[in-house]
N, C-alpha and C positions, 0 to 999 in steps of 0.2 A: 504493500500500500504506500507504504514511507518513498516505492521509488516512482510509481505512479504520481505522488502529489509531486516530485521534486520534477518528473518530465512535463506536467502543466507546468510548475511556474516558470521551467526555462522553456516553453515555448509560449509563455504571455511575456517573461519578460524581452524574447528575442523578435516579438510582435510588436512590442511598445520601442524597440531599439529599431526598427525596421518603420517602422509608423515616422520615430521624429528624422529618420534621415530623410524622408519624402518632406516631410513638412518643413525641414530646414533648407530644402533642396529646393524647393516650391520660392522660400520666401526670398532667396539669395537669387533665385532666377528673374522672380517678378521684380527684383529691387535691380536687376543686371537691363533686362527690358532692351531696350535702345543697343544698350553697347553690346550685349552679347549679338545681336545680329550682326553689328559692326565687324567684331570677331570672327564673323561667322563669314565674314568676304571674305579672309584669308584662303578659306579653302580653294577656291581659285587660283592660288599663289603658286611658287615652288613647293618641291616636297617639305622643307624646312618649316616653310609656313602652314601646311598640312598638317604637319607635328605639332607643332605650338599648337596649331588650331584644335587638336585633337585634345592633347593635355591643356588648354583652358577651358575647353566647354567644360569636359569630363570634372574636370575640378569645381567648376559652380554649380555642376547640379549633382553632384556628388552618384555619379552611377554610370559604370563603361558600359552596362548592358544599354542603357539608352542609346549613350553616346550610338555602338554600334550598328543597334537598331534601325536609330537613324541613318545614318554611313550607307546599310544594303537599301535602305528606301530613296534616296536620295540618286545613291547609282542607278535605281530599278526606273527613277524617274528623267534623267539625266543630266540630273545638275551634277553630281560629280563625274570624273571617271575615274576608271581602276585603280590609275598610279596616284590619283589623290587621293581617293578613298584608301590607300595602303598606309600612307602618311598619318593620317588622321586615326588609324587603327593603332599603330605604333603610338603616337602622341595618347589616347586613350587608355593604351594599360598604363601609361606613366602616370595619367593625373589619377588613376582608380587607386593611387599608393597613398595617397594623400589622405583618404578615409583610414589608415593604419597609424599614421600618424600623430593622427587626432586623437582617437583611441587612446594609441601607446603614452603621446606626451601628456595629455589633458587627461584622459578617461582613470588613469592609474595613478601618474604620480602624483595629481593634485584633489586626488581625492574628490572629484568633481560633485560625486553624488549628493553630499553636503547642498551644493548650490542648485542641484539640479529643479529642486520642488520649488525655489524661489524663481529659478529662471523661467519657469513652465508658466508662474502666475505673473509674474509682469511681462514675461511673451504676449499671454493672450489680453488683458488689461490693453498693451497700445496697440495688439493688431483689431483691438473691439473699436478704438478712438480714431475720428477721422481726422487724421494729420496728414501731412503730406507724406512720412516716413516711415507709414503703417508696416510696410512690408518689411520691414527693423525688424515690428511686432513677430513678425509670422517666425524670420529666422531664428529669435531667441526663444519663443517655444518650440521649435523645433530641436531648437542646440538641448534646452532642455528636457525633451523628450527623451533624444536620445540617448544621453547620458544617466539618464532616467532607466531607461533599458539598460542599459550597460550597467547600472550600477546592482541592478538585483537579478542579470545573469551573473554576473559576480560572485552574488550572495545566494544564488542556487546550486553551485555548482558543486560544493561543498557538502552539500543533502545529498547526494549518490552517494551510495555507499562504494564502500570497495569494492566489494565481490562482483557490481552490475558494471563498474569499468575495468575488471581486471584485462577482458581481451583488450584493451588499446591498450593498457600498460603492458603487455606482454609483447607487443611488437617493439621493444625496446631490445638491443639485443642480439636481436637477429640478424644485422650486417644489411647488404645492401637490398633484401627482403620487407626488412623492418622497410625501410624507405621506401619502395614501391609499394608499399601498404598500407601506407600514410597517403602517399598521393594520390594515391584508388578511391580513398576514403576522405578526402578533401574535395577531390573531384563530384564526388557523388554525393555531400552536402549541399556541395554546390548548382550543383542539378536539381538538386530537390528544394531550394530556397530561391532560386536565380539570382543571388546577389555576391559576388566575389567579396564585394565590402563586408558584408554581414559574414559570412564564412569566414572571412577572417579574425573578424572579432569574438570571434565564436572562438577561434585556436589560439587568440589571446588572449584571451579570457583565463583557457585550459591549461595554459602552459603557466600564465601568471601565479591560478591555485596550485601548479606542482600536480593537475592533474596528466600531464602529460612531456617529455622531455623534450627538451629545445629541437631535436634533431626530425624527433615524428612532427614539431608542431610544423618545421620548417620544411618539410615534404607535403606538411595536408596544405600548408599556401601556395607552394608549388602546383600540385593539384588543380586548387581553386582555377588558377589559369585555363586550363582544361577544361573546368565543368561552365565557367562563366561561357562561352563561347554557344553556348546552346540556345543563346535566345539571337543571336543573329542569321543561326543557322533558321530558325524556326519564322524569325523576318523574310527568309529569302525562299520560302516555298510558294510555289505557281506564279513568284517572278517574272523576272528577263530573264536569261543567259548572265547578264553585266551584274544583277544581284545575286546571285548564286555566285558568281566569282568572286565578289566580293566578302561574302560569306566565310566561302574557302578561308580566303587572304588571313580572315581573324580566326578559323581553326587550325589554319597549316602554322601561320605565326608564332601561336599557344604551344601547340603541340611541339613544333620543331625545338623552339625556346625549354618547354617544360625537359622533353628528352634529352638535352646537352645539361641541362643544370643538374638530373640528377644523375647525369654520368660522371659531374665534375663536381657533385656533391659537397663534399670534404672542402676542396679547396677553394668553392665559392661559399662555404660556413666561414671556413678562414681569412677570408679576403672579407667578409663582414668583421669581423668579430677582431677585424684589424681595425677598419673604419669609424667603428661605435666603441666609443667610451665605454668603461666597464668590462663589467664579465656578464654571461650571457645566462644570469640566474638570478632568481629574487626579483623584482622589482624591472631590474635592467636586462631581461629577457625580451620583454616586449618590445625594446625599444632596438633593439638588434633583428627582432623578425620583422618588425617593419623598415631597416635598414635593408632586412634579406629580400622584402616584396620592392622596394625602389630600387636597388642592386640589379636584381635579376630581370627586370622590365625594364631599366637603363641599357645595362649591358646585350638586352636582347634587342633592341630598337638601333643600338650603335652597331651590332652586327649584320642586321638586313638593309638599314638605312644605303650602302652604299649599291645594294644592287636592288632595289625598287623594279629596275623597266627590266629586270630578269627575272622579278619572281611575278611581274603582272602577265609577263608571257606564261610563265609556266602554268599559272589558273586558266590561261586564256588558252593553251594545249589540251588542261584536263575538259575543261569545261567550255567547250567551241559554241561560238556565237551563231549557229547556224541560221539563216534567211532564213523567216516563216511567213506565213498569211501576213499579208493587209491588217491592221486591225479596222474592224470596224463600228463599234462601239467602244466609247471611254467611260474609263472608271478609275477610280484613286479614294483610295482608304486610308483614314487617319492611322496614323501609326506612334508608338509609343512602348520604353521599356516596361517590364512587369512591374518594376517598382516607382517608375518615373514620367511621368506625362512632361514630354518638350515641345506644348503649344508654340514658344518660338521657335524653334527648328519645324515644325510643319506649319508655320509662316511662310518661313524662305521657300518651301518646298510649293506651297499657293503661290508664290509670287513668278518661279518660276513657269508653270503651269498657265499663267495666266500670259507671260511674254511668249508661249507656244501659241496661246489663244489670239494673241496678237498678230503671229505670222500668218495664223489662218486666214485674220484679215487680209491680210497685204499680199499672200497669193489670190488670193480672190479680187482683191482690188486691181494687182497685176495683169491677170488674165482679162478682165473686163478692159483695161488701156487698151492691150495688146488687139485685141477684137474691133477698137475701134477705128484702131487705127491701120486694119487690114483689110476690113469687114468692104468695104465699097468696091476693092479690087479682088476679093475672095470668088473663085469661079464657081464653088460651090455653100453661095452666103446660109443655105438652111441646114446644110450639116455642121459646118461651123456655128451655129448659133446653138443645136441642140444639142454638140458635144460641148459647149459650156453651159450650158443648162444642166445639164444633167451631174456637170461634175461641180457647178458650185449648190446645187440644188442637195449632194453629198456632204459637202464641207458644211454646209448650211445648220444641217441635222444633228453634224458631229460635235458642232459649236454648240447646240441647244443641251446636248448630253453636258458636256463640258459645264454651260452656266451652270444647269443642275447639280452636277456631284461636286462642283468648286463650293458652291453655294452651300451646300450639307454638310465639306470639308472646312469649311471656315466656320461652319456655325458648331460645330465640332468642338473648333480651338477656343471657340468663347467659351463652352461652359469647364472650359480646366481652368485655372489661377489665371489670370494676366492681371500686367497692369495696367494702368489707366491709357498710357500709349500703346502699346499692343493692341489694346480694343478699339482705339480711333483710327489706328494702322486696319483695322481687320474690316471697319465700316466703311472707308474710301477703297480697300479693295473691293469689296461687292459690289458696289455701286462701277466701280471701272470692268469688273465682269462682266457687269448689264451693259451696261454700253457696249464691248465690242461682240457681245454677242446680239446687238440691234444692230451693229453696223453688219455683220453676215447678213440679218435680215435682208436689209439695204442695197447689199451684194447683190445677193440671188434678186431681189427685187428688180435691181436695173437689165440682170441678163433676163428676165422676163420680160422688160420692156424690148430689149435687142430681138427676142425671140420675136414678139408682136409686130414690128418693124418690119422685118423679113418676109413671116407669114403672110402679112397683110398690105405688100409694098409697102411702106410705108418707109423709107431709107430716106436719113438724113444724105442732105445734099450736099457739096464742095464746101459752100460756104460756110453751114450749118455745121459742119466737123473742123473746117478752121477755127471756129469763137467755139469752138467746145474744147478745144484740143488743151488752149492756157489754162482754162477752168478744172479741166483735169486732173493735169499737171500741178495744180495750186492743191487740190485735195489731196493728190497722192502724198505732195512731200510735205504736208501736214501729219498725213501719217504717218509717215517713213519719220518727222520730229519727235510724235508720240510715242514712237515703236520703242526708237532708241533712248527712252530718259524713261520708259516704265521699271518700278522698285524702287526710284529714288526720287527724293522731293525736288522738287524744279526753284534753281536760285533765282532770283525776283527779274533779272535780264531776260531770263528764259520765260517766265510767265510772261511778262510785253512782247515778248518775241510771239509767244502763241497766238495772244492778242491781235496783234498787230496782220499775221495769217489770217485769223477769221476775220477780220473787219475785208482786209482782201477779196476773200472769198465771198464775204456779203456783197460788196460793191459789183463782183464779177457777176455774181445769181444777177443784181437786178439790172446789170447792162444785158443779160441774156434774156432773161423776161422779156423787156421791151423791145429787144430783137427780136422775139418771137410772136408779139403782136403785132410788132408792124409789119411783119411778113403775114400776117393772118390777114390785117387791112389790104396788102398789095394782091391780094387773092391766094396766095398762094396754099395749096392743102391745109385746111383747117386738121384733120386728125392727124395728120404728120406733125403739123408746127405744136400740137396739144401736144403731142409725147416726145417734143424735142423738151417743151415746159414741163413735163411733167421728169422727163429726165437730169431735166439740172435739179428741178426740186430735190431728187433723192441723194444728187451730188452733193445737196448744201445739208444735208441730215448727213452724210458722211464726216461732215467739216467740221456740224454743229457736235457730233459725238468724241469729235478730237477735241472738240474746246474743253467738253465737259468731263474728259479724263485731264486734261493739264491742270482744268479747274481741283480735280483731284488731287491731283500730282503734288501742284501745289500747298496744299493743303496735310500734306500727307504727313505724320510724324515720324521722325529720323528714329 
């Protein structure tokens, strides 16, 4: 009975220790807001900056399972590729060391538990008050959660008796057995918890009581690397090809890593236990296995780091990017670690997605020039009119999917934490969704007039395609200003600059108007000269939908 109560309270206290790392994770991200996106350009960079970028995320939201999470979804999406997403894997196990850390220096030697019930009630006291720095609130009940858990896994561990952990203490002993049987069984907490960070505090905990020795504890961390890996593997089913290799990248990485350390066992204990103060018992055990978890994810990161574009081949061997179908329906799924929601990170991941939604426009807008300025000389003007019909009449539909699952993806990331900019960031993107996907409308809407033309003679004439030709030309590269400044707020030059286009564009519409009635007074085809008007009209709803996203842009929070 005695050991049944003592495995509840270490699985409520390793609940409540698993609880404030999210809550602290949550409040250090919302209070990050702005600049962690900022951060989050790097990944574009060199692999250098990949690294960093991986070991800063992973450090403010405290959990590489997300991190990598995000990493296969982002590939699956294509804002990253391979050889970045390898950077940011590397840079990931480094900052996952920083949770042992905290732990080791704070969790043990300063006795935190003390503070921990006082940190918990003025956490939630300023995250209840509406300040500007509420999200203070949220990380110090979180810090104090955690520590909170940590402090009465502590003090459970103690209630096992002996007899019920004599098999770990028995792999003590056994040579390089004992070690592989440690790692098997780190591995395998780690699977069953999905959290590396918590697994480890769990075998510092153990080794702190003397429930277990430096040697076994420093093989189940080893491990840990191994079992953590299961949740990007589990991000990257019914993927791409590109996520699935990425996948890989974070299991071959673990595993290669974990296999050289404990072949080198011994002498990467000793190359610790050179580096950290102390002796590696009592008190200053802990702070040597979180040495051994920075050590060993340094030292593995400085040995792949130099051949990156040889290990993204070698994924891209196993796992071949084979040509498949067309797709022809979209879809995108909010994505998130087991223990971590990164509503910022599936921001960037909307923002991208929506600059694809952009191009949809601008091939459709493209095709529609290119027609017009063919269409008179075309020998056969009704097959050319209804193979663009037909194909933006495609793109048309694909954009509507798009509005919709953006629109359910974003409304996603609102009900996780953000902060108050994230949420003004997530409003001006929906609202920029709807608009390019009215301007598809718009699209297909004009090759339907082109179609009507054709079918029913009704072909604008020499003249009538000269004064359309500049008007065109003025909406296109309205767009093509749009295209290239979507994701980031437009500096006040650039909003006059927009300005300055549509007024353009307005003055053009109404030179064209009134060329199109006084060609209706001169007799000439009333139904023609109606859908030359009716075709700039839909030009100046292309022009007026690019004002109304720089109006956004503008507005947009950094």
């Amino acid at each position: 009975m005695k050991v049944i109560s003592a495995l509840f309270s270490i699985a409520g206290s390793l609940g409540l220790f698993l609880y404030g790392m999210k809550v602290m994770g949550d409040g250090i991200q919302q209070a990050a807001g702005a600049r962690m996106q900022r951060v989050l350009s790097f990944m574009t960079g060199n692999r250098l900056m990949a690294v960093l970028t991986g070991f800063g995320v992973t450090a403010v939201i405290q959990s590489s399972s997300a991190t990598t999470v995000m990493v296969v979804s982002f590939v699956n999406a294509g804002i990253l590729t391979l050889k970045q997403a390898i950077g940011v894997i590397m840079g990931a196990n480094i900052g996952t060391t920083i949770t042992a850390w905290i732990v080791s220096l704070i969790g043990f030697s300063l006795k935190i538990g003390v503070l921990a019930l006082p940190a918990v009630g003025l956490g939630f006291l300023l995250s209840m008050i509406k300040w500007r720095h509420k999200d203070l609130g949220v990380t110090i009940l979180g810090f104090g959660l955690l520590f909170m858990g940590l402090d009465l896994l502590t003090r459970s561990m103690p209630k096992i008796s002996a007899e019920t952990l004599a098999f770990i203490g028995s792999f003590s002993g056994r040579g390089f057995a004992s070690i592989l049987l440690g790692a098997g069984i780190g591995m395998g907490i780690t699977l069953v918890i999905h959290s590396s960070s918590a697994s480890t505090a769990i075998f510092l905990t153990m080794a702190y009581q003397n429930m277990i020795s430096y040697e076994i504890a420093a093989s189940m961390i080893l491990g840990a690397n191994i079992g953590t890996t299961i949740d990007a593997a589990l991000a990257s089913i019914g993927g791409r090809p590109a996520a699935r290799q990425a996948a890989l990248v974070h299991v071959l990485f673990n595993v290669i890593g974990t296999a050289w350390a404990l072949v080198f066992f011994r002498p990467l204990l000793h190359l610790v236990d050179l580096v950290t103060p102390g002796l590696p018992e009592g008190e200053g055990v802990t702070n040597h296995l979180a040495m051994l978890h920075t050590v060993f994810n340094t030292i593995n990161t400085l040995f792949f780091f130099p051949f990156v574009n040889q290990f993204a081949a070698l994924v891209s061997r196993l796992i071949r990017d084979k040509a498949g179908p067309v797709m022809t329906h979209y879809h995108i799924s909010y994505s998130a670690g087991p223990l971590q929601d990164t509503p910022e990170l599936n921001i960037v991941r909307a923002e991208k997605e929506m600059r694809d939604m952009a191009g949809i426009v601008s091939s459709m807008y493209g095709r529609i020039s290119g027609i017009l300025s063919t269409l008179k000389e075309s020998p056969n003007k009704e097959a050319a009119v209804d193979r663009l019909t037909a194909e933006l009449r495609d793109k048309e539909a694909y954009a509507d999917e798009m509005r919709e699952e953006l629109t359910q993806f974003l409304m996603e990331c609102t009900r996780q934490r953000l902060n108050y900019h994230s949420q003004r960031r997530i409003s001006r993107l929906l609202r920029i969704i709807a608009d390019l996907e009215n301007m598809t409308d718009d699209c297909y809407g004009l090759s339907l007039l082109l179609e009507r033309s054709v079918k029913k003679n009704q072909i604008f004439k020499g003249k009538e395609m000269r004064a359309l030709a500049p008007y065109a030309s003025l909406v296109g590269e309205f767009l093509d200003f749009v295209q290239s400044r979507l994701g980031r707020r437009l500096m006040a030059e650039e909003a006059e600059q927009a300005a300055h286009i549509e007024d353009r564009i307005n003055q053009a519409r109404n030179r064209l108007r009134k060329y199109g009635r006084k060609r209706i007074e001169a007799g000439e085809n009333i139904k023609t000269e109606l859908l030359f008007i009716d075709f700039v009209r839909r030009l100046e709803h292309l022009g007026d939908y690019c004002y109304s996203i720089s109006a956004a842009l503008t507005r947009l929070e950094d």
